[in-house]
N, C-alpha and C positions, 0 to 999 in steps of 0.2 A: 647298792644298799643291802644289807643283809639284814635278815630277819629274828628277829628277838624270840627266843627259845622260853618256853612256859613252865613252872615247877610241877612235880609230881604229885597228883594226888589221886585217892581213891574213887575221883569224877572225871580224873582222864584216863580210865579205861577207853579202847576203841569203839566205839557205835556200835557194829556190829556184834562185839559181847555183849552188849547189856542188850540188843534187840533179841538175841538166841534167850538170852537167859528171861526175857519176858516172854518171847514167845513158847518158850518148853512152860512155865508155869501155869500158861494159858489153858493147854493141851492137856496138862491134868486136870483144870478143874477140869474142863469139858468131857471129858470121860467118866468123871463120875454125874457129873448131870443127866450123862446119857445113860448112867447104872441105874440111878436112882427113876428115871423116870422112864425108862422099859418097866420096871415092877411095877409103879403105879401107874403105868397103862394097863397092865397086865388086869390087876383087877380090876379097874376099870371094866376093862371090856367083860371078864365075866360074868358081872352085875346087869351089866347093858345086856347081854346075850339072854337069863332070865327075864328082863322087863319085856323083849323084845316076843319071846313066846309065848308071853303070860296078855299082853294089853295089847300089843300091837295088830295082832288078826283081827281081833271085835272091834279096836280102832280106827281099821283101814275097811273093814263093811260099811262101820255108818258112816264113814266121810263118801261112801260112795254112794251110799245111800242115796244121802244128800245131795251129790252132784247129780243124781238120774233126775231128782225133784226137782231141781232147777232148771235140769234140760227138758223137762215138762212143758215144765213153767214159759220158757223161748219157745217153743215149739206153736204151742198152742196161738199166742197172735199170729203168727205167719198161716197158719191153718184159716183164720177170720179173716187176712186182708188179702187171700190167695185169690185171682179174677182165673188161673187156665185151670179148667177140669181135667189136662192129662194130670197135673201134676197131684190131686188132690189125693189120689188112691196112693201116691208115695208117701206123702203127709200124716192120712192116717195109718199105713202100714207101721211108719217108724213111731209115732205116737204108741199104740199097742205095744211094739219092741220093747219100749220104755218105758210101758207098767207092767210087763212080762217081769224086764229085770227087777223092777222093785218089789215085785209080789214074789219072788226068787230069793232075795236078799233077806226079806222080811224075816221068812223063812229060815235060814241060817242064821239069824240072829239069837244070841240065848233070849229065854223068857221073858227075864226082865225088861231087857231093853224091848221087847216087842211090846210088852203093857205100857212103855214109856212112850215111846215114839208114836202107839196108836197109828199105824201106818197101816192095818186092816179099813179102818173107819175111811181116813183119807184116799185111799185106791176105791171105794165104792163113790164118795161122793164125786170125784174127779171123772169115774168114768160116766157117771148122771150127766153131767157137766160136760164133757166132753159129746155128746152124741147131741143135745140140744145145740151146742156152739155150730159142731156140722149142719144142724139143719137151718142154722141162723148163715151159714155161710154162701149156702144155698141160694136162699132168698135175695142174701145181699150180691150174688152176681145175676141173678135172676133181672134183678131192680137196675143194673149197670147196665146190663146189655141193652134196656128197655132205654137209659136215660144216653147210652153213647148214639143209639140210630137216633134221638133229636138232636146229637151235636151233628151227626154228618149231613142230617137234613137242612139244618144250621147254615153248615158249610157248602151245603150245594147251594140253596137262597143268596148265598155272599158271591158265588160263581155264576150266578144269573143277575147279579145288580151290575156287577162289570165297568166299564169305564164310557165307554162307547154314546154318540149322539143318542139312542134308542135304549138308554138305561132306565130303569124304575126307577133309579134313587134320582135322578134329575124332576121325573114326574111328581113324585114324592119324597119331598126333604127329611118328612120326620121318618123313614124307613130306616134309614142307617142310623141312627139313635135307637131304635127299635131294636136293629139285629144287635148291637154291641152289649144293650138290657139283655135282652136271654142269650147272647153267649156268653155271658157272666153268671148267668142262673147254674149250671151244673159245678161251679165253682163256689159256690154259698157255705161258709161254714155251721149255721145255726140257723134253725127257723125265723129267728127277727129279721138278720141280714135279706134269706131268703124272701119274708114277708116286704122288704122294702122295694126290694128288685120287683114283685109282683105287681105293688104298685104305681112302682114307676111304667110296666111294660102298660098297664090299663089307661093308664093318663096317654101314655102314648099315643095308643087303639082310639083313645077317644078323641085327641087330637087331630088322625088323622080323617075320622069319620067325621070330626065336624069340621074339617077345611075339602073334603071332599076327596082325599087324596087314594081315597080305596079304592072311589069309584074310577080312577086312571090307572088301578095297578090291573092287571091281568086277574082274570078269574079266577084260573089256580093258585096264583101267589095269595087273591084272599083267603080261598081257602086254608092253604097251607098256615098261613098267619093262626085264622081259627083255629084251626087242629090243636097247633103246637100250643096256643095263649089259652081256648076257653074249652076244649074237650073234656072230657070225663077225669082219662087218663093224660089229662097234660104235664107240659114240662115240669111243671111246678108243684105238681101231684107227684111224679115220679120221684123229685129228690127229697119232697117230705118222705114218702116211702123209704128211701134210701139213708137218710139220717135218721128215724125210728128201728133199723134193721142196725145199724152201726150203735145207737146209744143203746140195745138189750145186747152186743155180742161183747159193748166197754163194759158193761156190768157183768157179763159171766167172766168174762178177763179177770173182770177185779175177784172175783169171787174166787178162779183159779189160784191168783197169787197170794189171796190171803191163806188159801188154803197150805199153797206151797210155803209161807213164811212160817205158817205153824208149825210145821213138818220142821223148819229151817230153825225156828226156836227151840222145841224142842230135843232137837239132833246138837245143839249148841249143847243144853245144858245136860244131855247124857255125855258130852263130849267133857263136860267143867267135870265131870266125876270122871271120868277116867283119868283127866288131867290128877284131880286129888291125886289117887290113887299111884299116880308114876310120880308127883310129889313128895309122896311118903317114902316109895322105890327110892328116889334121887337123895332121900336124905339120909338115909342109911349107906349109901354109896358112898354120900359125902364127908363121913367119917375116917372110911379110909384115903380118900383121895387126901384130906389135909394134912394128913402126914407125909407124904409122898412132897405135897406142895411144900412143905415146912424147909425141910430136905433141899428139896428143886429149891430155894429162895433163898436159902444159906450161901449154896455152890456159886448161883447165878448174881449174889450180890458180891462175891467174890472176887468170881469172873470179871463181872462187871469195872470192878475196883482196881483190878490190873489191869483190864482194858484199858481203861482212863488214865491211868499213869501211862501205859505204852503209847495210848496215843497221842496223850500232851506232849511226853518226850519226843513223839514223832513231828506230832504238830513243831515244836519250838524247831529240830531239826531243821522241816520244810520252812519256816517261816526264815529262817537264820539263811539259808540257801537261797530261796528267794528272792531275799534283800540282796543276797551277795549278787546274785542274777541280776535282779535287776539296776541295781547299781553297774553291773556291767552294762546293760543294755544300752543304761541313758548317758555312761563313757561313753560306748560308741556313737552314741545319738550325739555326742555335742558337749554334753550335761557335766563339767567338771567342780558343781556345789555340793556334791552328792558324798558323805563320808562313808565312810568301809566299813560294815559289823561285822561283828562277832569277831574281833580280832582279839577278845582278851580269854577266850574258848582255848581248851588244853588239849582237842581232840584235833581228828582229819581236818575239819571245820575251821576250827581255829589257823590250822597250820594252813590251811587255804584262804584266807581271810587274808591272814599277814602276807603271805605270798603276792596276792593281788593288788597288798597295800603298794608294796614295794613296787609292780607295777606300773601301777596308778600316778603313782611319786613319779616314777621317771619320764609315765605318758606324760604328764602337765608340765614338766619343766619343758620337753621339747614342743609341746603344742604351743606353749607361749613365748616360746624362740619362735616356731613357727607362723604364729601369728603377728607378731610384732613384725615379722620378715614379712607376709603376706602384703599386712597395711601399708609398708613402707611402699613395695612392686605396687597395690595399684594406688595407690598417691600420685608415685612417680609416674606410671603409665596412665593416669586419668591427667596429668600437667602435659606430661610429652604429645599424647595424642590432640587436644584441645587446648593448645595454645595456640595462638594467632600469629606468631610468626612463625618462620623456618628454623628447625633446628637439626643439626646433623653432629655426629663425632667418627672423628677419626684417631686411627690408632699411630703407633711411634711411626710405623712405615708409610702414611698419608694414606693409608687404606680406607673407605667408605668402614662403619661398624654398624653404625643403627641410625634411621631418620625418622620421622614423625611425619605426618601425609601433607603437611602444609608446605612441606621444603621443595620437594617436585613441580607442585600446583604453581608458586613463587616463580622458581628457576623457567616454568613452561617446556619441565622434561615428563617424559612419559613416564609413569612410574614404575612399569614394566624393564624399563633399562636400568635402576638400581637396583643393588644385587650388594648383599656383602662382601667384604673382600674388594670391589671396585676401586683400583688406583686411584688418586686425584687426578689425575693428568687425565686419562679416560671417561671422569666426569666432564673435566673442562671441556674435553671435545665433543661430549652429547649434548652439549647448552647450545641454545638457537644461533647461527651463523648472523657476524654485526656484533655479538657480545664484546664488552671492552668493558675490562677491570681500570678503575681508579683508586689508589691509595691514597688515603685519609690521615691516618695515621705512619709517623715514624716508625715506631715502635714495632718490632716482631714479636709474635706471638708462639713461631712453630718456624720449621722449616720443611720440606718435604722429605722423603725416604732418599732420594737425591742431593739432598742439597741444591738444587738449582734455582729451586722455587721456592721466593718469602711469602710466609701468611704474615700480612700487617694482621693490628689490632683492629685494625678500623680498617674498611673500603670497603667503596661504592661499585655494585655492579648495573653498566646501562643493557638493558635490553632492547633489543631494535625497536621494540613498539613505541617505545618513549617511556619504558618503565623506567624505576631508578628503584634499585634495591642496596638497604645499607648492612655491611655484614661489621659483624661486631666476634673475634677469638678471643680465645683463651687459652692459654697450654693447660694440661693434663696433669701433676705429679708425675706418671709412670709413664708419660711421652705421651706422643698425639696433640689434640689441641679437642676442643668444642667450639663450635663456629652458631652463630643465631643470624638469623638473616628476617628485615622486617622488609613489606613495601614501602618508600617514601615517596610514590608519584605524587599523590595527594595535596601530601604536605609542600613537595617542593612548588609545585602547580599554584597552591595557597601562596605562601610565598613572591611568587612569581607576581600573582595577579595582585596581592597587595604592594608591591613595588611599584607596578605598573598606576596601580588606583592614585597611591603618593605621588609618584610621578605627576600624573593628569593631574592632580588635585592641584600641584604647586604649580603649573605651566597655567593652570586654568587663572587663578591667583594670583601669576604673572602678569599673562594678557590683561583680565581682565582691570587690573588698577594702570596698566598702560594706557585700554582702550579708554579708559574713567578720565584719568590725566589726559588725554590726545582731546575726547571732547571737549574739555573745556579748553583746552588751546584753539579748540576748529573754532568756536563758539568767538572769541575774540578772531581767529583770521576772515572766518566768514561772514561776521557781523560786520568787520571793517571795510572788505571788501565790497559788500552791500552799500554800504555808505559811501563806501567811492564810488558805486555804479549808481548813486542815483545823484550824481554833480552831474553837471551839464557842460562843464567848462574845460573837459579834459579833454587834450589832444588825440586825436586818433591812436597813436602810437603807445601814449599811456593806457590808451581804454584796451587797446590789442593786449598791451604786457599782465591789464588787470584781467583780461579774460581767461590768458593762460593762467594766472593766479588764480584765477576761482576754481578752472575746472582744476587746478592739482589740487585745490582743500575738498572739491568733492572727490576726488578719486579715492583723498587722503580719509572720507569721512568712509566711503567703500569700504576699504583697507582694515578699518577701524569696525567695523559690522562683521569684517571677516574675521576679526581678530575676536570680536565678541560670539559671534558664531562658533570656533575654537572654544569658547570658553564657556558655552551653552548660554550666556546671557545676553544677547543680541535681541533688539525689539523686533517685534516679528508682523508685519503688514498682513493677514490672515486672510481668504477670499476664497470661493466655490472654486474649485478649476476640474477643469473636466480631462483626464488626464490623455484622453482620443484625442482632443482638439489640440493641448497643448504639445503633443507627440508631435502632429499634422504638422501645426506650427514653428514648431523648430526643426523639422524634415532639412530645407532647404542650407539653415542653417549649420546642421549637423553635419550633414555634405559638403556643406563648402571649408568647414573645419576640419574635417578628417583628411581631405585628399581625394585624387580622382581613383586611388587602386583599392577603396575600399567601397563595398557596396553594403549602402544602410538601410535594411525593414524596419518598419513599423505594425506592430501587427497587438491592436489593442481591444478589447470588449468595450463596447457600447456601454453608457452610462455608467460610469466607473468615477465617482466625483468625491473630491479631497477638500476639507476644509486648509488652508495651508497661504504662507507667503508663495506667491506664485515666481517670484523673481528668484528666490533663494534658490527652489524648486530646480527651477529651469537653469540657474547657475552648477545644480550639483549633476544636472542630466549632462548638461556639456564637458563639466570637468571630466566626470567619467567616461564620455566619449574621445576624448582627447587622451586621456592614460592609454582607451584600448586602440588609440589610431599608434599610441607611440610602441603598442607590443607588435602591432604589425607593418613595422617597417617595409615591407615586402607585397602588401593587399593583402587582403581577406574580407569576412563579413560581419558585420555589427547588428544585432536585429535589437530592437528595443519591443520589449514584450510587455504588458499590463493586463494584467488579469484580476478575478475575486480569490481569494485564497478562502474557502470555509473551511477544513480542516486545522490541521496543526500548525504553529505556527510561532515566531516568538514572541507576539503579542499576545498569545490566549484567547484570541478572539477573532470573529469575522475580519478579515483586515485585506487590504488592495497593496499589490506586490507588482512593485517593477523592474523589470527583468534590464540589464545592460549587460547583452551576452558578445565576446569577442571569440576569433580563430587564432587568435595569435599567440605568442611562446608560451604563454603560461607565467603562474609564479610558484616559485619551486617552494615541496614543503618545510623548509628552515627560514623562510621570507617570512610565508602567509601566517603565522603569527603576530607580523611586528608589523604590518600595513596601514593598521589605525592609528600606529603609536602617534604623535606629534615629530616633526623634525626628522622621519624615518624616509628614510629616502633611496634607491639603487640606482640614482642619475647621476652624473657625473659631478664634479665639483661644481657650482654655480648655475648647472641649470635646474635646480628641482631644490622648491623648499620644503619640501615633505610635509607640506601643510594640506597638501589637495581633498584627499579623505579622510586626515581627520577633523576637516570645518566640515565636509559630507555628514559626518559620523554626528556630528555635535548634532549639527541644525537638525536631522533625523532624530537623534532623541530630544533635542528640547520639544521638535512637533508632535510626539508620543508615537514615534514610529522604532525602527528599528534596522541596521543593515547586515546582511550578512555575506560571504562570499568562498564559493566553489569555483578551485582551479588547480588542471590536470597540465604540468609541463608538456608542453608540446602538441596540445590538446586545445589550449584557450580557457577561458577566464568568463565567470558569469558574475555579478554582481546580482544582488536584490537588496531594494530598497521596501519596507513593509512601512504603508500606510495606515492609522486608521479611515474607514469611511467617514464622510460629511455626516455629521447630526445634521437634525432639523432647525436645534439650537445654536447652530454655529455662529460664531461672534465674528464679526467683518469689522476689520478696519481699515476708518479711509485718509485718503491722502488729505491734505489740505488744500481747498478753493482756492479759487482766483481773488488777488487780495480787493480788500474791498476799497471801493472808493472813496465811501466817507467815514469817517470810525465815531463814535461819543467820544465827548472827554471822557479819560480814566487819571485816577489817582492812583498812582502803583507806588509799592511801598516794596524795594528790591532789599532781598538780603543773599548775599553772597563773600567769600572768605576772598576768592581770586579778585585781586584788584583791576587785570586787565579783563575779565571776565564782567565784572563792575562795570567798568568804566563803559566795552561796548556793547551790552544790554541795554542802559544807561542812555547809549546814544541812538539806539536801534528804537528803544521806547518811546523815546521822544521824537525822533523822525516819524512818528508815527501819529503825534498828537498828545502823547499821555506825559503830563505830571509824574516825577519817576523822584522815587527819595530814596536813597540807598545808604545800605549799612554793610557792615563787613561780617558780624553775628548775631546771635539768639537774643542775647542780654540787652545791644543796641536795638533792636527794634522794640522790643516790650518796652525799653527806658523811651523812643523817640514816643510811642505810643500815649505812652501813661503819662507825657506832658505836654499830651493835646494835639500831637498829628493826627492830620486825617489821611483817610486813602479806601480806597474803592476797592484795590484788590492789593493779596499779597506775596510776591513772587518770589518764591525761599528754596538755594538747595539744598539739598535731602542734609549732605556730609561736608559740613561746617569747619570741621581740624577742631581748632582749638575756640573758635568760635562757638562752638556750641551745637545743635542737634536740630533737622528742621523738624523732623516728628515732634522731637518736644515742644518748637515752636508750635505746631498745627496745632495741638492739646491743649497747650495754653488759651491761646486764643478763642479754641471752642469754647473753652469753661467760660472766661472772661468777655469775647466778644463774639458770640453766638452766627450774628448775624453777618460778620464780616467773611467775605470768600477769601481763601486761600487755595493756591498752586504750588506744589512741590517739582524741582526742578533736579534732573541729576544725568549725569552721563553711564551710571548705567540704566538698564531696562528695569523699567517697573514690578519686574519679575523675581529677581536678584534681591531689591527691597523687599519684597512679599514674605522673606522667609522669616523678617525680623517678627515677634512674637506682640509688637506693641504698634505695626505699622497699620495705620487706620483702613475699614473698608470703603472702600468707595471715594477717596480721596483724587483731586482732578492733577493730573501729572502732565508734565510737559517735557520731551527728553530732550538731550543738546546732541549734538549743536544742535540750538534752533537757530530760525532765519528769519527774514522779516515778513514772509507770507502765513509761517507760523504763530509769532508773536500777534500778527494783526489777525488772525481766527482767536487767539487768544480774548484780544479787545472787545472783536463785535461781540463776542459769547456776554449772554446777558448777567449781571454779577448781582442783581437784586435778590 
């Protein structure tokens, strides 16, 4: 940028001309200022040189005069309150000295001033005055001396009262009130004060005289008392003395200084005439001085007047420079809102102004390239450094360039072994051993400096830990590639376990409307069969085939429990069991299950008690002993462990943990995830339904418990199963009694959808005594009802189909027949029901299949 050139004018001379040529103008006036007033100093001084031999001598006598009179005047107190007699003959030596000189001075005075000052008169009366004050000074140490021997008499009396068992002031209390009155006495400023003190010491005296207290002081001590309070010459006598000697020596005082003020007044106004007199001197002087000044005041307003222009021009200079300064400053400082002066200046100033513009101009263009460059670097480096996944680039050759700290952490490389420049290939081989790439993606992104090696777009890299990391390229324009790399264990894990939950969820959905449907078939095989076994008339042969029919609809109804247990809605018989005794108890059983090459402990804490179905319990203690007898084909040991767990735990709380610990193979860790699944199984084709632990798994969480499981291949296999403890309010349920012998009539009023479900209820109820009306739904009963059936109780299932809903039945009925009992009837567990939102509390349930020992507790139960 080049700089703009300024026109010529008679104001762009250079600085330095025009400073010469102010400064030379300066230099003259000041030369004549310094002409003009050398003369009128000149005469100045020899008008001053006359006043000086004329007034000045007789002016400097009486100022001295006066100063001797005043040193009189100080002298003479210190002469009155002087107590040492060496010092007294120096006191009056110098006194004398100091009317020597005044009567010297007096002397040398002309005439007049001697009739004026009358300082004859005043040295006679001062020396009258003076020789009385000595004899008054006298007396007044005379009076001292006499009044300081009662203070030390004072003080020895205070040095004989003492502290001691055998002190006078113990004997006599008012004493010390006594000494402290007259050692106050020589400190009196005036006779009243004085007179009070005296009467206070009298009341004392007579105080003591009238409590007797004299009569216990020591003999000399009354004396002494006397001496000092009633003698002639007592204490109190002495300082009267001593303040009549002080108030004549303040009156000669006064008398001194009025004398010395006189002297001082009139020395004042011989002093006012001489003043006249060099007033008159000064004013003839001052005739010629004001010419002189006239002169001096012309030059100097001159002077003055080209000062002020050189120095404005100076000032605007500096200011102009200044600016320019400081505008540089606050450049460098940062500051680019700051314009440039003095740039339309025709001189050096100007031409440096513009200079700096130009500058200035070019600094801000690149600071704001530089700046915009700045913000972008750390934008970019505040994203690269702080983002959550891994980011790396490599160049055309598959060389490492630059990573961000998350990409090492990710990979589980030290980040000490990234280095710039780093091949790919060299990376690949610092990644943790087990690394195995997965491609995602068809698509290539890059290829290597080689050629050998394709970057997809996509792939996944596994880390041995079970990590799964997903890399995502890009090519470069100028080659290379950018690669991002996130963790997805997480997610995939998520994933996973939401599969699994779908899974369960539909297997559980499965079973359980199998095991729904199977009961109500058991409910017809095993109500029929009831009814066969209570004929009388059946052949041995038949009743044989009908027993094995019973017990396969109980195995079948088992089956069906296990199937519900799967599904976590299995009814659950609930009872205290005490988990030492139940151990105990299937000791013998466990042994004889496993085999003779396995040897099984028991080793359980005392008082260790579960509220829980005991049979389920002891079915999942066996199951799991039977898995660990089939990992040890070969013997080993089985210990069954039960303890309190108070720590951690996966129930969060106090909870009893039982241990089924094996030696045998182990299960490897790509198994031990999938052991609870359902249908998961590593036995061979048809011998293992892969149901075993996860009916274990269910039946533990439906009873609020929890399983978990640690196993080391080739080590063995621990299972725990976590209990909660027994409440105190734990709910027990019981079997059903022995049927009864005689039942009341019942009017039972059946509602059920299944026709063969119907029919042997139907006949089960009646075998039993009861009146049985049945209907197939909701709508059929309220209509058999509401046209005049009776019935005692009413036995409805839950899930009608198309028939209708037993809940709404139950509801109905409450509203409309309050007092009529009703039982809900259903193959699953009343628990399963519970979640519905509208299922009543406390409602009496009866699960299927039932049987007729059930049915007949049904009856006797009282329905009023």
């Amino acid at each position: 940028m080049s700089m703009p050139s300024r026109p010529y004018s008679a104001w762009s001379q250079p600085i330095r001309t025009r400073l010469q040529a102010a400064f030379g103008v300066m230099f003259v006036l000041m030369l004549a200022i310094a002409l003009v007033g050398v003369g009128g100093m000149r005469t100045t001084l020899e008008t001053l040189t006359g006043f000086r031999e004329e007034v000045m001598p007789e002016l400097a006598r009486v100022l001295e005069l006066a100063e001797k009179v005043s040193q009189l005047a100080a002298i003479a107190p210190t002469l009155a309150d002087s107590y040492a007699p060496d010092t007294l003959p120096a006191d009056v030596q110098r006194l004398q000295a100091l009317m020597g000189d005044i009567q010297h001075l007096s002397l040398t005075l002309p005439p007049q001033a001697a009739s004026k000052l009358e300082v004859d008169s005043m040295l006679e009366g001062s020396g009258r005055d003076l020789e009385q004050l000595l004899l008054l000074s006298g007396d007044k140490r005379l009076q001292q001396q006499q009044l300081d021997s009662y203070r030390l008499r004072l003080d020895y009396l205070l040095d004989q009262l003492g502290s001691g068992p055998a002190s006078p002031a113990l004997r006599a209390p008012t004493l010390l009130p006594l000494w402290q009155t007259l050692q106050t006495v020589p400190l009196a400023r005036d006779n009243a004060a004085l007179g009070m003190l005296e009467a206070n010491a009298e009341a004392q005296l007579a105080a003591m005289l009238r409590r007797g207290e004299l009569q216990r002081l020591p003999s000399w001590l009354g004396i002494e008392l006397e001496v000092i309070c009633s003698a002639p010459q007592n204490l109190f006598e002495r300082r009267r003395q001593v303040l009549h000697t002080e108030g004549r020596i303040a009156l000669l005082l006064q008398l001194y200084r009025s004398n010395a003020e006189n002297l001082s007044l009139r020395t004042a106004a011989y002093v006012q005439e001489l003043r006249t007199l060099a007033d008159q001197r000064s004013r003839s002087v001052q005739g010629s001085i004001r010419s002189g000044i006239s002169g001096l005041t012309v030059l100097a307003a001159v002077g003055v007047l080209v000062a002020l222009l050189a120095a404005g021009y100076v000032r605007r200079v500096a200011q102009q420079m200044q600016s320019i300064s400081r505008v540089m400053g606050r450049l460098a400082a940062g500051d680019t809102a700051q314009a440039t002066p003095a740039t339309e200046r025709a001189d050096e100033i100007g031409e440096l102004a513009r200079a700096f513009q130009v500058f200035r101009d070019n600094l801000l263009e690149k600071q704001r390239l530089t700046q915009g460059l700045e913000t972008q670097r750390r934008l970019l480096q505040t994203v690269f450094a702080n983002m959550n996944d891994g980011l790396s680039v490599y160049d055309a050759d598959g060389a490492l360039m630059v990573w961000n700290p998350q990409f090492p952490a990710l990979l589980g490389i030290d980040p000490a072994r990234l280095s710039t420049g780093l091949p790919y290939t060299a990376l690949r081989t610092a990644m943790p051993a087990g690394t195995r790439w997965q491609a995602v993606a068809t698509d290539t992104a890059a290829h290597t400096a080689d050629g050998r090696e394709r970057i997809a777009s996509a792939a996944e890299l596994h880390l041995p830990g079970g990590r799964v990391l997903e890399f995502c390229s890009r090519a470069m324009p100028e080659g290379g590639w950018v690669a991002v790399c996130r963790d997805v264990s997480a997610r995939r894990a998520a994933e996973a376990q939401l599969q699994q939950m779908q899974k369960m969820e539909v297997l559980g959905q499965l079973t359980g409307g199998v095991a729904h449907d199977f009961n109500n078939f058991l409910v017809a095989i095993l109500g029929n069969l009831e009814l066969l076994e209570q004929r009388t008339d059946l052949p041995d042969d038949a009743r044989r085939r009908l027993e094995r029919a019973h017990g396969a609809a109980n195995k079948a109804a088992a089956l069906t429990r296990r199937l519900l247990a799967f599904a976590r809605r299995q009814p659950l018989t609930t009872e205290i069991v005490d988990l030492d005794d139940m151990l105990q108890e299937m000791l013998d059983l466990i042994e004889y299950s496993v085999g003779d090459g396995i040897v099984v402990t028991v080793q359980a804490e005392p008082g260790l008690h579960v509220c829980i179905d005991r049979g389920q319990l002891e079915n999942a203690v066996l199951n799991l002993a039977l898995n660990a007898a089939q990992a040890m084909p070969d013997g080993g040991h089985l210990d069954l462990v039960a303890r309190r767990e108070e720590g951690a735990n996966p129930l969060a709380a106090p909870a009893l943990c039982l241990e089924v610990r094996d030696t045998g193979s182990g299960i490897p860790p790509e198994v031990l995830p999938h052991v609870l699944e359902p249908f998961f199984t590593t036995k061979e084709q048809g011998k293992g339904s892969g149901l075993g632990l996860s009916i274990v798994y269910g039946f533990l969480r439906q009873s609020g418990g929890d399983v978990g499981i640690d196993s080391t291949p080739g080590r063995g296999t621990t299972i725990r199963l976590w209990l909660p403890p027994a409440a105190p309010h734990c709910a027990l349920e019981r079997g059903p009694g022995p049927l009864p012998t005689v039942l009341p009539p019942r009017r039972v009023l059946l509602v059920d959808d299944d026709p063969d479900v119907r029919d042997t209820a139907v006949a089960l109820l009646q075998q039993l005594g009861a009146t049985v009306h049945a209907v197939g739904g909701e709508a059929a009963a309220l209509a058999w009802l509401a046209s005049g059936g009776e019935a005692d109780l009413v036995l409805s299932d839950v899930m009608l189909g198309e028939g209708g809903d037993g809940v709404h039945l139950y509801r109905r009925l409450q509203q409309e027949r309050p007092g009529l009992v009703m039982v809900l009837t259903s193959g699953l567990p009343p628990e399963y029901h519970a979640r519905r939102s509208d299922w009543p509390a406390g409602v009496r349930f009866l699960a299927k299949p039932y049987t007729l020992p059930t049915l007949a507790s049904l009856l006797a139960t009282d329905v009023s």
